[in-house]
Structures are given as C-alpha cells and as structure tokens.
N, C-alpha and C positions, 0 to 999 in steps of 0.2 A: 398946251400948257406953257407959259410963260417960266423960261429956266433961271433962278435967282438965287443967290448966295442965301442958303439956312431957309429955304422956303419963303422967301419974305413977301412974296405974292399972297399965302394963303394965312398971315398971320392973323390977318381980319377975318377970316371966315369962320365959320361953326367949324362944330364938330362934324355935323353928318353931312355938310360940302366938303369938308376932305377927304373924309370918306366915300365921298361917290366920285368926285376929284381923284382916289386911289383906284377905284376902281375900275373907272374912265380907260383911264392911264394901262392899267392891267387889261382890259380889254384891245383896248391898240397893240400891245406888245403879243396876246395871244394870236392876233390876226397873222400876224409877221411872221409866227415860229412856225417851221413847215414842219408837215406829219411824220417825217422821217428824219434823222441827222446825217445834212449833205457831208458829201466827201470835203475833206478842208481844199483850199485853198494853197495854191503852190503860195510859199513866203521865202525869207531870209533868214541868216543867222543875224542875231544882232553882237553887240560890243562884247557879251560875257558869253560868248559862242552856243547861245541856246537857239536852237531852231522855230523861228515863231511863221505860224501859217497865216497869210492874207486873212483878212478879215472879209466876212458877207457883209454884206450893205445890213443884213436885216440882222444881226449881232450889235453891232453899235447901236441902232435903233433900239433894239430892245434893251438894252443896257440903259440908254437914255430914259427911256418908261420907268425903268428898276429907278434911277437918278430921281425923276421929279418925283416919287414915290414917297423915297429917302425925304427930299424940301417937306412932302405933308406929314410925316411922321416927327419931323425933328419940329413945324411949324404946331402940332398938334402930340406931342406924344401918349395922351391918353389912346390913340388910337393902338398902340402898341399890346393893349388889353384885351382887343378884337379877336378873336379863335377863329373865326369864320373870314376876316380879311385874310390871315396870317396863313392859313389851310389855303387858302389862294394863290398868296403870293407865293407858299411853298411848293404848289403845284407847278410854278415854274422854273422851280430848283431844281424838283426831280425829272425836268423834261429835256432827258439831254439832248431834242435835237433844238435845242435854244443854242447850244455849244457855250461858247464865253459871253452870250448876253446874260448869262444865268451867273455873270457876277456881282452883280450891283444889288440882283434878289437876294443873293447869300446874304451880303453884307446889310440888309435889314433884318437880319435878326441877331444882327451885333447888339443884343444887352440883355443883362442877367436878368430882367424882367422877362424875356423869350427862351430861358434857358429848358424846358422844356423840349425843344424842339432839337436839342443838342444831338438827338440820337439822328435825326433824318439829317441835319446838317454833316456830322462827320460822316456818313455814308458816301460822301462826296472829298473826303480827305486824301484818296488815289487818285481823283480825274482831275489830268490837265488842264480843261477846263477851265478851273474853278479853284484848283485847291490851295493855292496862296490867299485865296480868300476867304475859303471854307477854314486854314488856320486862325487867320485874325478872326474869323469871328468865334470861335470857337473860347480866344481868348477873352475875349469879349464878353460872352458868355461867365468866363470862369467857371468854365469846366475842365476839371482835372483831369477828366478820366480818359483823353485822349493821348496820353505821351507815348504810349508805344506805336500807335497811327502815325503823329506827328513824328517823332527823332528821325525817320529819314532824311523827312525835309531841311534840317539842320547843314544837309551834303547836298542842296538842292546848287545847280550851277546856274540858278538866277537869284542875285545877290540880293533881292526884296524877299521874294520868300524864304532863302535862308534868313535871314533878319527876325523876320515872322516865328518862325519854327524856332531859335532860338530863344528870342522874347517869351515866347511860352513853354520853353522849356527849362527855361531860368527860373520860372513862376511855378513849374508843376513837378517836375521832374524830381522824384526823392532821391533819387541814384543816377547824379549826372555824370557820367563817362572824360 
C-alpha cells in the first residue's frame, strides 16, 4: 500500500476497495504479531527520563498497517459504520503480544461515531503499551466516563501523555483537584 498524506491514494476508489484495501492491510499486520508477547527489548531513557524499550522490527510494521488503515478510513469514512471491520481491527487492540504496534489500531477508533467501543478501548488505559493513546482516543470518543482511569496520567513523566490526560480532564472532570 502506497503511504500518502489523508489516504490520497484511495480517494478514487469505492467503497468496498477500501474496505478490502483495509483488510488487506489487517491481514499483513496479523501475520507479523507473534502468538505470544516477546520479552521487550533492552532501550534507553530518553530526554524526560522515561525508560523506552527498543522496538521489534514487527511493531513498527504493524503500526504502519494500523497507518494506512487510518489513510482508508479518513479517505472513506463511511467505512467507519462497519461492525465487522471494527470487531477486527479491535481484535488487534486486544492482542497484546502486538505490544505498541496496537497503537495506530487504538487511535482508529478515535470518533464519537465508534464510541461504543469506549468500554474495550479503556480496558487498555493501564498498559504501557498503548495508553497515551488509548486516552486521546477516549477523548475523541467523548466519553466521560473515564476520569478516574485517566487522572493518574495527568503525573504521567512523559510530557505528551500528560498533555493528553490533562486535555481530557479539562473536558470531563467535574471535581478537578
């Protein structure tokens, strides 16, 4: 799949080319996620002293899948009405030995048109993983019902998902501290 700014490769297509284009896509990233979730990766601290583990080769990949995913949803978003794509790509949410390629899957169900799915996504609001992204989309969503999940992250010592955690708890929080 050719990678382009807002999906602009599948703006000409149908409907049901991106959605097999999606699926495509999801079938490559399942091959990549192995049965188990490997041991991380020796890493670094980086600048805000949070310890980040090397990435697998098959993490980025899959993340990239979740990417072009994102280009046919935003190229197509009736596709977003799908139950049976959405049960899919969710399936990759809930697999943690995807580890952080299961970020780019969260963040397609960033809109209040998938807020339904708000309960399996915050299930994911403790794992490292994912969970700077599992807030934005939550916000996304606008759903409220997560502020006492979220407030920790508010003290998170990576200055994007604090960012995050606090944006939505400017928006939801009745009793901000």
């Amino acid at each position: 799949m050719t990678r382009g700014r807002h999906g602009s490769r599948w703006q000409d297509a149908d409907e049901a080319e991106a959605r097999e284009a999606a699926l495509a896509a999801l079938e490559k990233a399942w091959a990549l996620i192995p049965a188990e979730r490997p041991d991380d990766l020796p890493g670094k601290t980086n600048s805000e002293g949070v310890y980040i583990p090397d990435h697998h080769h098959f993490e980025t990949t899959v993340w990239a899948y979740g990417a072009d995913i994102w280009a046919l949803l935003t190229a197509h978003p009736s596709l977003r009405g799908d139950d049976d794509l959405f049960a899919q790509l969710l399936a990759v949410v809930n697999d943690r030995a995807a580890m952080r390629g299961r970020r780019s899957f969260s963040l397609l169900f960033g809109s209040v048109k998938l807020a339904k799915y708000a309960p399996q996504i915050a299930a994911y609001v403790d794992d490292p993983d994912v969970y700077g992204h599992v807030v934005g989309t939550l916000y996304k969503m606008r759903m409220p019902d997560y502020v006492d999940q979220i407030r920790p992250h508010a003290n998170s010592p990576s200055a994007w998902i604090r960012k995050e955690a606090k944006r939505y708890l400017a928006k939801y929080d009745a009793n901000p501290s």
